[in-house]
Biotite code that builds the C-alpha atoms (Angstrom):
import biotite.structure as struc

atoms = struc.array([
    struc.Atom([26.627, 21.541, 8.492], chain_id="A", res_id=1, res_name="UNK", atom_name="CA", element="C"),
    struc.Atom([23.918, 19.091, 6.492], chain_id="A", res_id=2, res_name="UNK", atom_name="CA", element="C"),
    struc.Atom([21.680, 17.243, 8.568], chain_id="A", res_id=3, res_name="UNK", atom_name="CA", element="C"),
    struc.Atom([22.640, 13.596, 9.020], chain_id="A", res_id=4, res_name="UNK", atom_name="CA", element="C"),
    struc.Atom([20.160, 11.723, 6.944], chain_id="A", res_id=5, res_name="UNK", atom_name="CA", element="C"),
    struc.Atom([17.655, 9.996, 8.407], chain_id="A", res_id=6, res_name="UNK", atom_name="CA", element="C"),
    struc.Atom([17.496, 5.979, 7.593], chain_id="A", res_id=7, res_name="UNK", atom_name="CA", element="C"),
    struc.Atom([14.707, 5.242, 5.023], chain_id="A", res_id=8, res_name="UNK", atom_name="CA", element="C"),
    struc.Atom([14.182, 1.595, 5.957], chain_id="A", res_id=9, res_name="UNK", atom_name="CA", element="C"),
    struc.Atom([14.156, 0.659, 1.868], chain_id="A", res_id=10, res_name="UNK", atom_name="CA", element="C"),
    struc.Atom([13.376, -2.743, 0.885], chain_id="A", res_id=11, res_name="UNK", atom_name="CA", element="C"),
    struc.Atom([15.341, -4.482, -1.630], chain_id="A", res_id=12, res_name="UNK", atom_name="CA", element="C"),
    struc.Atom([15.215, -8.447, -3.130], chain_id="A", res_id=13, res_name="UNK", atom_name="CA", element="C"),
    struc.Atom([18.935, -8.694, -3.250], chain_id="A", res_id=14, res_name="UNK", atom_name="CA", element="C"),
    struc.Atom([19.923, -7.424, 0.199], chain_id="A", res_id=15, res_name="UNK", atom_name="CA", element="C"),
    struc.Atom([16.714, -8.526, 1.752], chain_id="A", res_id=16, res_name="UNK", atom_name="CA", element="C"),
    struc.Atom([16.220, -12.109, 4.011], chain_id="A", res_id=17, res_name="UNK", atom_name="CA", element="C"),
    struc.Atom([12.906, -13.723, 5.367], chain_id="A", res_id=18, res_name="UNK", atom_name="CA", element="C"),
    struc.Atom([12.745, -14.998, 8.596], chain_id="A", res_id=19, res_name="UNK", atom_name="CA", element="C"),
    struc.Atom([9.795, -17.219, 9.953], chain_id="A", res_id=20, res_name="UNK", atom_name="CA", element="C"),
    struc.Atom([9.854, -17.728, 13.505], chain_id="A", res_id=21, res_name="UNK", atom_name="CA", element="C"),
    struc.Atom([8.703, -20.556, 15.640], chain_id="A", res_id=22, res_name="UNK", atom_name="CA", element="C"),
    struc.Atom([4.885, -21.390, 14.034], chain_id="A", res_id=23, res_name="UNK", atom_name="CA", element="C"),
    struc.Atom([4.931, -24.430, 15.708], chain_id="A", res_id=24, res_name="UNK", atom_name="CA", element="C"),
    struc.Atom([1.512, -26.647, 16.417], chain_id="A", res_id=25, res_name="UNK", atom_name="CA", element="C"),
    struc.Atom([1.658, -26.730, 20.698], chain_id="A", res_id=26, res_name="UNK", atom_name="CA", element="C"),
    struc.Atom([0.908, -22.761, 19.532], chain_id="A", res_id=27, res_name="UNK", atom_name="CA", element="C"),
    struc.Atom([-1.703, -23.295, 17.655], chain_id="A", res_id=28, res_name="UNK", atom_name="CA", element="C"),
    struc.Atom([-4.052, -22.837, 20.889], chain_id="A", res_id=29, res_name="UNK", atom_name="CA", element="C"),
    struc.Atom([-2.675, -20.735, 22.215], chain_id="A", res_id=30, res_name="UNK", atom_name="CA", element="C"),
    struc.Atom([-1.476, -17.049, 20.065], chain_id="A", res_id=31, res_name="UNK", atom_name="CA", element="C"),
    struc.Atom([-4.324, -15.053, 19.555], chain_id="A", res_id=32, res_name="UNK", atom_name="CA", element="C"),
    struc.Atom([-4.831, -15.085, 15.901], chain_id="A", res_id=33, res_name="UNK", atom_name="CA", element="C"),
    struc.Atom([-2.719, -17.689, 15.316], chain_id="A", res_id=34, res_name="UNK", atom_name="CA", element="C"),
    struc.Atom([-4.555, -18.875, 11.774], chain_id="A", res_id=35, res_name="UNK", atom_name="CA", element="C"),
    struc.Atom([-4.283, -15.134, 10.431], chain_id="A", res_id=36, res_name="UNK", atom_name="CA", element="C"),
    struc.Atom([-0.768, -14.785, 11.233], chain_id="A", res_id=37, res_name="UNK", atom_name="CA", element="C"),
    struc.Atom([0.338, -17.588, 10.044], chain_id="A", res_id=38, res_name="UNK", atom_name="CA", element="C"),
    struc.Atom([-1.885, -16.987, 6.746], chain_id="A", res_id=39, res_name="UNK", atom_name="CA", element="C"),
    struc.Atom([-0.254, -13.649, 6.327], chain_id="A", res_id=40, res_name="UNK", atom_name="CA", element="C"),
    struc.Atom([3.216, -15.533, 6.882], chain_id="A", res_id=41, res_name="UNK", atom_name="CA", element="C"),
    struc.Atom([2.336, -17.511, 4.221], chain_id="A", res_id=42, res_name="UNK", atom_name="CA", element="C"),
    struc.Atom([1.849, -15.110, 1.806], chain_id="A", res_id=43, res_name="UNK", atom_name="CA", element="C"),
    struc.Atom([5.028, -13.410, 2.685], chain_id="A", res_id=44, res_name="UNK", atom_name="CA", element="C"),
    struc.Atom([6.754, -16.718, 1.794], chain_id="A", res_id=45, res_name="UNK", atom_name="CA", element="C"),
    struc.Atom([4.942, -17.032, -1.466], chain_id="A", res_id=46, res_name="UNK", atom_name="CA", element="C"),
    struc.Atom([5.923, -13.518, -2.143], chain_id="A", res_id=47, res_name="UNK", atom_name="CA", element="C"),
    struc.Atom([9.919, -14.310, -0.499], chain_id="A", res_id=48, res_name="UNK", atom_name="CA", element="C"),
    struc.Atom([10.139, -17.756, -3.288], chain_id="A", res_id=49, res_name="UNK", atom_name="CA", element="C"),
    struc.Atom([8.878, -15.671, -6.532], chain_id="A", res_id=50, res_name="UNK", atom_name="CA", element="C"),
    struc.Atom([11.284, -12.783, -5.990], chain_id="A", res_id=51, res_name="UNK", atom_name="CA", element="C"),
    struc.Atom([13.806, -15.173, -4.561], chain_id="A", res_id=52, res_name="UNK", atom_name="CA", element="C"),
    struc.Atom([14.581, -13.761, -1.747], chain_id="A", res_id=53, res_name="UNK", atom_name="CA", element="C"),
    struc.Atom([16.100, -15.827, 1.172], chain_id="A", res_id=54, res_name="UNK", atom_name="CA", element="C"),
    struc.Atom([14.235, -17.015, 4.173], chain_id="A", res_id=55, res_name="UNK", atom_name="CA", element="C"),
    struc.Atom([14.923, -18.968, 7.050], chain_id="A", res_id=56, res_name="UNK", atom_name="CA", element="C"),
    struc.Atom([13.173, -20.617, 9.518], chain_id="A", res_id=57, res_name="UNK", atom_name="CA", element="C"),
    struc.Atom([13.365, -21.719, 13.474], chain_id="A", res_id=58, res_name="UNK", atom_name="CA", element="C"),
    struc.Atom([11.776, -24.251, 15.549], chain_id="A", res_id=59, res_name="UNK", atom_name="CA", element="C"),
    struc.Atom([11.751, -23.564, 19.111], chain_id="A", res_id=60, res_name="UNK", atom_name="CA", element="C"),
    struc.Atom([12.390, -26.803, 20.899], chain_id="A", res_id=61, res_name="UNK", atom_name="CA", element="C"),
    struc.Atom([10.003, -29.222, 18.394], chain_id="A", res_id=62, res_name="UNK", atom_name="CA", element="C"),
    struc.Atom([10.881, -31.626, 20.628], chain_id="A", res_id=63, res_name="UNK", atom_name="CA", element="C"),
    struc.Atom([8.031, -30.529, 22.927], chain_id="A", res_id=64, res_name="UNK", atom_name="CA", element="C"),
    struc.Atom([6.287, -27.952, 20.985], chain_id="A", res_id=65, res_name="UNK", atom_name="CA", element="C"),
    struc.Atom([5.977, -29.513, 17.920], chain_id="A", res_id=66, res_name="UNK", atom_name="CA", element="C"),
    struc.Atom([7.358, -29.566, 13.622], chain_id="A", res_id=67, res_name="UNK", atom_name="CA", element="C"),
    struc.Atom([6.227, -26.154, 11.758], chain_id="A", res_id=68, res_name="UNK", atom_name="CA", element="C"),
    struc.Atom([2.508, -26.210, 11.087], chain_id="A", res_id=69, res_name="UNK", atom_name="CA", element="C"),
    struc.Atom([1.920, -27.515, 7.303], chain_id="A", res_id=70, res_name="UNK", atom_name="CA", element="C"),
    struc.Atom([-0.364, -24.052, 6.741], chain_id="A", res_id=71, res_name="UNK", atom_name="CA", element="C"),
    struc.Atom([2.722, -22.599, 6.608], chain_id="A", res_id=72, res_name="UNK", atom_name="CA", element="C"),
    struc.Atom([3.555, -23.826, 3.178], chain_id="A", res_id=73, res_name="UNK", atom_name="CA", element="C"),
    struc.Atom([7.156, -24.379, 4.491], chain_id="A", res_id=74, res_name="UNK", atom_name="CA", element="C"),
    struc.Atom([7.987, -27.546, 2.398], chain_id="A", res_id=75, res_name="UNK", atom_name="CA", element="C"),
    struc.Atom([11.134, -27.368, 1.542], chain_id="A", res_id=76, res_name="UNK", atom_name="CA", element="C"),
    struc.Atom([12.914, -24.999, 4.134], chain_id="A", res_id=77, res_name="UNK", atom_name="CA", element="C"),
    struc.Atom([15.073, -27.231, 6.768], chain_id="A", res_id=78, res_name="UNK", atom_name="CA", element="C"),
    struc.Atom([13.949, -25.799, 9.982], chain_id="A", res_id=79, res_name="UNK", atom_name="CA", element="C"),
    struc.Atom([16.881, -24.835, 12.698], chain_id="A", res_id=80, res_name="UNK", atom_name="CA", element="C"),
    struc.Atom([16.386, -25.839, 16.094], chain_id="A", res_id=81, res_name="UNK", atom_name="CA", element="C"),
    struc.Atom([16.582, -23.667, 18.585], chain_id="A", res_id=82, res_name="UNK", atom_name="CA", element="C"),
    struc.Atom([16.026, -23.183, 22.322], chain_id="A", res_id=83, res_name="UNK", atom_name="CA", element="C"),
    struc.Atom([17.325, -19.506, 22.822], chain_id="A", res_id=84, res_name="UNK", atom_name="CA", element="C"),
    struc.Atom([14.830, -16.570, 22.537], chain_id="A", res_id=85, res_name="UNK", atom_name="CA", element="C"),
    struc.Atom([16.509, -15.224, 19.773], chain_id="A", res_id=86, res_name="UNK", atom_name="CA", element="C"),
    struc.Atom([16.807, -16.952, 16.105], chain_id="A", res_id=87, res_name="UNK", atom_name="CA", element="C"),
    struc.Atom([19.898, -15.048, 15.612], chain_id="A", res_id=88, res_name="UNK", atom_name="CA", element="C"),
    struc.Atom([22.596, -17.875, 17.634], chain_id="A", res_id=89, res_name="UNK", atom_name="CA", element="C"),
    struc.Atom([21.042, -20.403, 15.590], chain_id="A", res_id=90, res_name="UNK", atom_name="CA", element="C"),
    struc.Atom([21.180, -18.508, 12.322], chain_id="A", res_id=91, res_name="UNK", atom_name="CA", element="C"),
    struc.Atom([24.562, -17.220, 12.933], chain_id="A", res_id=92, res_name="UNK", atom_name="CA", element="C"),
    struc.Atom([26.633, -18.996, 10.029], chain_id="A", res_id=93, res_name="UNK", atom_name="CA", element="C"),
    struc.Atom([23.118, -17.934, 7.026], chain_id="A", res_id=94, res_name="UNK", atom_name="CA", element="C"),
    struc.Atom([23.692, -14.953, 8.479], chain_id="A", res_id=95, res_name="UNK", atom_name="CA", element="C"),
    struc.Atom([27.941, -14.083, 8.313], chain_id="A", res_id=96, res_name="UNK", atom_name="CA", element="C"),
    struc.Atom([27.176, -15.556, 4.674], chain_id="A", res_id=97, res_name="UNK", atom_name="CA", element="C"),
    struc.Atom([25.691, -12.414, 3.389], chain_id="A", res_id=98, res_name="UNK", atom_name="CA", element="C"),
    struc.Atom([27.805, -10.242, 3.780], chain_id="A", res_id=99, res_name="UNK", atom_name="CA", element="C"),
    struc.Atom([25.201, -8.113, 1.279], chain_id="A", res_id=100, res_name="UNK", atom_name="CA", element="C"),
    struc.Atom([22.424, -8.210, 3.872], chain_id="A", res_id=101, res_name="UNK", atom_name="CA", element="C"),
    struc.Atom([20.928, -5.235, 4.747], chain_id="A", res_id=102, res_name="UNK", atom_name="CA", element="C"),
    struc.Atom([17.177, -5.935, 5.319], chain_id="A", res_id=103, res_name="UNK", atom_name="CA", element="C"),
    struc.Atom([15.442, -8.613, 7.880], chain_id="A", res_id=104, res_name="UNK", atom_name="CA", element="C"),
    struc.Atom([12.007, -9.366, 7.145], chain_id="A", res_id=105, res_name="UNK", atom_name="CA", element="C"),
    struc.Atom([10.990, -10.724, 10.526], chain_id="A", res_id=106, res_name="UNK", atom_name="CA", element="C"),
    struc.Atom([7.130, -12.810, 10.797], chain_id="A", res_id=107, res_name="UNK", atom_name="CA", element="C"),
    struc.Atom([6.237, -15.238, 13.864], chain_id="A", res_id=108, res_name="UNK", atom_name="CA", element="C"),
    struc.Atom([5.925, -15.780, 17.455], chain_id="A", res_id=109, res_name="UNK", atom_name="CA", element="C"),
    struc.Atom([6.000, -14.832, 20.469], chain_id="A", res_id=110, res_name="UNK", atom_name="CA", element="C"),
    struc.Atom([6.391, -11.085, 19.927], chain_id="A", res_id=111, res_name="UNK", atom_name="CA", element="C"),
    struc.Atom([7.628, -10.202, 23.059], chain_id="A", res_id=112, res_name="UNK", atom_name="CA", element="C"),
    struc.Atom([9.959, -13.208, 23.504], chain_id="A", res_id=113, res_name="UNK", atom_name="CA", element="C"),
    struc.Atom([11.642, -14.342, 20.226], chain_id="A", res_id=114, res_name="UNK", atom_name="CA", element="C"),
    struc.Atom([10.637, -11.418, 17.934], chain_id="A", res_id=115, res_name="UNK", atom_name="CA", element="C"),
    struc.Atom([11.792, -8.779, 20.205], chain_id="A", res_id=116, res_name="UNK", atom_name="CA", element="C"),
    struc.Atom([14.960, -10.735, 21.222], chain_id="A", res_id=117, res_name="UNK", atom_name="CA", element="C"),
    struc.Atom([15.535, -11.311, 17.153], chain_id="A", res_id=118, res_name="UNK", atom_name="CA", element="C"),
    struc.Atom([15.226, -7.856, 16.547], chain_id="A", res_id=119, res_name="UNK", atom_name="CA", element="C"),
    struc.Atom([17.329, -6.496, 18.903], chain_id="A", res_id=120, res_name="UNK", atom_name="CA", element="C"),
    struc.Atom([20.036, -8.732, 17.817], chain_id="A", res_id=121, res_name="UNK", atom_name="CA", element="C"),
    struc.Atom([19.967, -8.198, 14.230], chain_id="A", res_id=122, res_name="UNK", atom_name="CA", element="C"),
    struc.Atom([20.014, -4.120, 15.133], chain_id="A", res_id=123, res_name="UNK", atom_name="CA", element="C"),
    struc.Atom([22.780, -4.560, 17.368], chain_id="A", res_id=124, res_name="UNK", atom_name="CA", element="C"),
    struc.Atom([24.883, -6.015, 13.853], chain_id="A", res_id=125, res_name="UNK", atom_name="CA", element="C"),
    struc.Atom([23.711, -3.306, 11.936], chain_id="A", res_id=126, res_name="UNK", atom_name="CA", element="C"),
    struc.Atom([21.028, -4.855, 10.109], chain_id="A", res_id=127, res_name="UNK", atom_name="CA", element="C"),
    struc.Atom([17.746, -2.897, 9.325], chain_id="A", res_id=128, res_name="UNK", atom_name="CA", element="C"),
    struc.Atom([14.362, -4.742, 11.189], chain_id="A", res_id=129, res_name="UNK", atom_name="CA", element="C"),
    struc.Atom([10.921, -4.799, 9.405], chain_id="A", res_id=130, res_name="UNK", atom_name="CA", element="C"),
    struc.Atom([9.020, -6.044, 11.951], chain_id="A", res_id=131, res_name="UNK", atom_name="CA", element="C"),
    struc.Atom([5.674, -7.572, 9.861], chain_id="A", res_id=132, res_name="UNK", atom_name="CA", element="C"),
    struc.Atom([3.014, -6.620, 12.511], chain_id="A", res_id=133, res_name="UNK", atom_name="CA", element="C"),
    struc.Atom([0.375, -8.700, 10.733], chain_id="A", res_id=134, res_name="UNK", atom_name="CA", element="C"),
    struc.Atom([2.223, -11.688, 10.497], chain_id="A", res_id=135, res_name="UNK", atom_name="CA", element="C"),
    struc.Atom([3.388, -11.173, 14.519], chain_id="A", res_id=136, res_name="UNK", atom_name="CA", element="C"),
    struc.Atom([1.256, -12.212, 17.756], chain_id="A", res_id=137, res_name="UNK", atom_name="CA", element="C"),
    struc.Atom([2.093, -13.550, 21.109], chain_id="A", res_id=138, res_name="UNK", atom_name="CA", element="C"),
    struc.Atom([-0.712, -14.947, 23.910], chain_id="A", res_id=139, res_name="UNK", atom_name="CA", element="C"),
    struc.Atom([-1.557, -11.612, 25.412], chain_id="A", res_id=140, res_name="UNK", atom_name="CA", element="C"),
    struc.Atom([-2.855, -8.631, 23.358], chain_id="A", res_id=141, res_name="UNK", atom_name="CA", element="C"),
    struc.Atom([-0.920, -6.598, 25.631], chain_id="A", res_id=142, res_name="UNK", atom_name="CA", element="C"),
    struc.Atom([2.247, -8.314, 25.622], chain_id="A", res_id=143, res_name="UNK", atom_name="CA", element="C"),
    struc.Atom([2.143, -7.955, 21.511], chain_id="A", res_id=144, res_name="UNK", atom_name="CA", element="C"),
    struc.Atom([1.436, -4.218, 21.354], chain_id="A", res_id=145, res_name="UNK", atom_name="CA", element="C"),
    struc.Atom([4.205, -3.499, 23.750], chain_id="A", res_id=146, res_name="UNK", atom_name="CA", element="C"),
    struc.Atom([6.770, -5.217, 22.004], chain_id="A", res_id=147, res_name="UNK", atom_name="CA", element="C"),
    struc.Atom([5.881, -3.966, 18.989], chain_id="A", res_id=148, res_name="UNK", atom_name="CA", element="C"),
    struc.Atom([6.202, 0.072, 20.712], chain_id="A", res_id=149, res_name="UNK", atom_name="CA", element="C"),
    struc.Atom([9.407, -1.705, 22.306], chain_id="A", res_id=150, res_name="UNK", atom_name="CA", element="C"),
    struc.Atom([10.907, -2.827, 18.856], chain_id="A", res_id=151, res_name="UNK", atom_name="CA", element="C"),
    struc.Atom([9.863, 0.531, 17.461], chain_id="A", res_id=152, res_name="UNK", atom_name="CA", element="C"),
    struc.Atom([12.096, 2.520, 20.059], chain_id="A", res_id=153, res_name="UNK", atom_name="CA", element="C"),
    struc.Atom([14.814, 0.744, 19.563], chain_id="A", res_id=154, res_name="UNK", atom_name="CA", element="C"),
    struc.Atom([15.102, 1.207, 15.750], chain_id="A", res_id=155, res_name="UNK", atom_name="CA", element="C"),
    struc.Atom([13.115, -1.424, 13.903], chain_id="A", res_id=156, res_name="UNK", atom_name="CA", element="C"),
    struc.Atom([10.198, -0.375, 11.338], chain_id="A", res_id=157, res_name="UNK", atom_name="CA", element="C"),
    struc.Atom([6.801, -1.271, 11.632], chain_id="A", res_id=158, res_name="UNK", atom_name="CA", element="C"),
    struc.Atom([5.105, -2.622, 8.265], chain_id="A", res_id=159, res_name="UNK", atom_name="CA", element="C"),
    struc.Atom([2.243, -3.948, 7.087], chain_id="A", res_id=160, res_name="UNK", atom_name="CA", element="C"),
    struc.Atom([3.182, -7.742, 4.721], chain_id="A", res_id=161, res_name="UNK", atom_name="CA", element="C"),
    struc.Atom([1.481, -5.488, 1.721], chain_id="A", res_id=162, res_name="UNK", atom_name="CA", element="C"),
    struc.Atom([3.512, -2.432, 2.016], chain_id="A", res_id=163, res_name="UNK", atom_name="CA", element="C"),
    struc.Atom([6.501, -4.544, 2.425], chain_id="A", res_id=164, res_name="UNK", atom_name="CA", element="C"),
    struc.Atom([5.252, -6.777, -0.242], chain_id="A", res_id=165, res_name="UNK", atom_name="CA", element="C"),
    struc.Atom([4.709, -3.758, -2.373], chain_id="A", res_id=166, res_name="UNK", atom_name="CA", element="C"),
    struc.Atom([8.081, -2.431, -1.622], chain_id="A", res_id=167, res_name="UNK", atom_name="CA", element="C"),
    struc.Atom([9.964, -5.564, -2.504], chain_id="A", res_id=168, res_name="UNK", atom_name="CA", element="C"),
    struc.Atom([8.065, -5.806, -6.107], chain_id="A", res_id=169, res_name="UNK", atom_name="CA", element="C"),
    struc.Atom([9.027, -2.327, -6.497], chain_id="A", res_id=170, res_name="UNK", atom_name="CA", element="C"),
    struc.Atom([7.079, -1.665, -10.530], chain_id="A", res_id=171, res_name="UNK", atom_name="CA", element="C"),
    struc.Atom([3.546, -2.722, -11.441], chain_id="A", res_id=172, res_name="UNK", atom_name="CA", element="C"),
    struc.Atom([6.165, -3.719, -14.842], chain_id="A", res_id=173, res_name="UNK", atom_name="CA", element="C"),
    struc.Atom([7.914, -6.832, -12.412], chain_id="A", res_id=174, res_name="UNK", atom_name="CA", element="C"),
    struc.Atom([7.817, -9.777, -14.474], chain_id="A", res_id=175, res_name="UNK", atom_name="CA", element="C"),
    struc.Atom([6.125, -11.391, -11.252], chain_id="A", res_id=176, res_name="UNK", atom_name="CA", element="C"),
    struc.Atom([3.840, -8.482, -10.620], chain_id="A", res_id=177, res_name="UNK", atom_name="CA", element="C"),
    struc.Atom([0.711, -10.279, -11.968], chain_id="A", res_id=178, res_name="UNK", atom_name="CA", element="C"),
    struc.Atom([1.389, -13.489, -9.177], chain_id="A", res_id=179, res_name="UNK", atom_name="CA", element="C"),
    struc.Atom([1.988, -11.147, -6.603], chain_id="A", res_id=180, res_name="UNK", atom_name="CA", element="C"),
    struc.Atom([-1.185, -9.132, -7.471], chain_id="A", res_id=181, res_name="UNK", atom_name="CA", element="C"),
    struc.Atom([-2.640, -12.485, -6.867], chain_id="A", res_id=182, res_name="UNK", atom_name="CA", element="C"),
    struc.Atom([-1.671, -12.981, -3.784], chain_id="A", res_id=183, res_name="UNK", atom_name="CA", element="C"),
    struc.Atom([-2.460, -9.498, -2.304], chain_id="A", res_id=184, res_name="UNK", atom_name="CA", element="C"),
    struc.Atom([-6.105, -9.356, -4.197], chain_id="A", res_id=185, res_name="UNK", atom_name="CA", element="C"),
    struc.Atom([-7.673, -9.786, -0.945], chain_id="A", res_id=186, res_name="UNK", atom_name="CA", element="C"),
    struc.Atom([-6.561, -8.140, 2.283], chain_id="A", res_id=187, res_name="UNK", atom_name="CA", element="C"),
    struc.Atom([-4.537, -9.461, 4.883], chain_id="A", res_id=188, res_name="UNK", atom_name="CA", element="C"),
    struc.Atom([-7.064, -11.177, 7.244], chain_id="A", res_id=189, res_name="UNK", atom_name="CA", element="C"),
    struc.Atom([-7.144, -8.959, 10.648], chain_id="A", res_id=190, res_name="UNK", atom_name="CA", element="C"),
    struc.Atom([-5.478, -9.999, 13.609], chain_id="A", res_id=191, res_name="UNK", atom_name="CA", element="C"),
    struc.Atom([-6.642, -7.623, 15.757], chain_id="A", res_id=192, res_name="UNK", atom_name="CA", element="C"),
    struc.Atom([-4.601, -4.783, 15.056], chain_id="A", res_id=193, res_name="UNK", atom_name="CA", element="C"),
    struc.Atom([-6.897, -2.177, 14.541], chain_id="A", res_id=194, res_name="UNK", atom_name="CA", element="C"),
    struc.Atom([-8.134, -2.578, 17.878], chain_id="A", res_id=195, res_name="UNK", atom_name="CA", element="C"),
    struc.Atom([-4.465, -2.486, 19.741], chain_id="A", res_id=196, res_name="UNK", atom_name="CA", element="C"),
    struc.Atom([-3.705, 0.953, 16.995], chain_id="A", res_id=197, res_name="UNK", atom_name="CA", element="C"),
    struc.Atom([-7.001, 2.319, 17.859], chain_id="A", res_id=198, res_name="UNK", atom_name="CA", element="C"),
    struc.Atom([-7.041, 6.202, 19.264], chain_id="A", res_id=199, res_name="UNK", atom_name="CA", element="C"),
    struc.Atom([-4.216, 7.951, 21.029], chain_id="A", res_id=200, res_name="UNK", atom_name="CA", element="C"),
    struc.Atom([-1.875, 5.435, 22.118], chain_id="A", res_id=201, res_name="UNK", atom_name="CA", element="C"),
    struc.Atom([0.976, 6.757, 23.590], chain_id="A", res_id=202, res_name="UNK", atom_name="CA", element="C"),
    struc.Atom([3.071, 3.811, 23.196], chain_id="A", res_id=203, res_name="UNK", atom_name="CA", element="C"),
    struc.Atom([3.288, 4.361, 19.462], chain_id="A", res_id=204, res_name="UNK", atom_name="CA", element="C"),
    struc.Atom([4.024, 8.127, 19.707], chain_id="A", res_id=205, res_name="UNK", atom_name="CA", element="C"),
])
């Protein structure tokens, strides 16, 4: 009897969606890194609008914490409101409107609260998770790596925004391949990832 083969987590425009999650200004102060994150959700965005791929975006109660910060580069998107840790209830009618969807592209905050709740919706549909760890943070350093080892054991993939940019482009012959090779010129700007990856960690194992 073959093996059952294992899922390859490919990335595809068509059946692919961006989500941007909560980068809001009361967090500004707050997330460690929040500048670099958001900069590397930026770029993911750039990279989302010239392949035209879909993306969506939440507020988390902008009442009290505030619109989308303008870094962002967001003009344009209509923000959903939300107050449940999870964008999916709020996204629920983008979402059953896809029905080729395959692929969530997931950047923002808090990684333990919104991102993990996110993810483990979208997985419980069916839908593939590419959780972008450099465009992902929370308060505490130790909150963010273990919901990143928490998102990882339940079935979501861990990328980089340049491997997944890389993925998405596909062909160095893309019509948009010299834009994107732009954007990803420099490297993303660290967030202190190294430092939570660094030696033996048994969480990621």
């Amino acid at each position: 009897m073959a093996a059952a083969r294992p899922i390859l987590g490919r990335v595809l425009p068509g059946s692919s969606i961006l989500f941007l999650c909560d980068m809001q200004e009361k967090f500004r102060h707050n997330i460690a890194y929040f500048p670099q994150i958001v900069s590397v959700a930026a770029r993911m965005l750039r990279v989302a609008r010239l392949l035209e791929v879909p993306v969506l975006l939440t507020e988390q109660y902008p009442q009290g914490l505030g619109p989308t910060v303008p870094e962002l580069g967001a003009e344009g998107l209509r923000p959903l409101t939300k107050t449940c840790f999870s964008m999916v209830p709020a996204l629920q009618q983008e979402l059953d409107s896809r029905p080729q969807l395959r692929s969530v592209l997931l950047c923002g905050i808090e990684a333990q609260a919104c991102i993990l709740n996110t993810t483990l919706d979208l997985l419980d549909r069916g839908l593939q998770v590419h959780v972008v760890v450099d465009a992902c943070s929370s308060r505490s350093q130790v909150d963010r790596l273990v919901a990143l080892a928490r998102m990882r054991q339940s079935g979501a993939f861990l990328s980089t925004s340049e491997g997944l940019i890389l993925q998405l482009v596909g062909d160095a012959a893309h019509p948009q391949f010299k834009e994107i090779q732009k954007l990803i010129k420099e490297p993303a700007p660290d967030s202190g990832l190294l430092g939570l990856f660094q030696g033996q960690n048994p969480l990621l194992h």
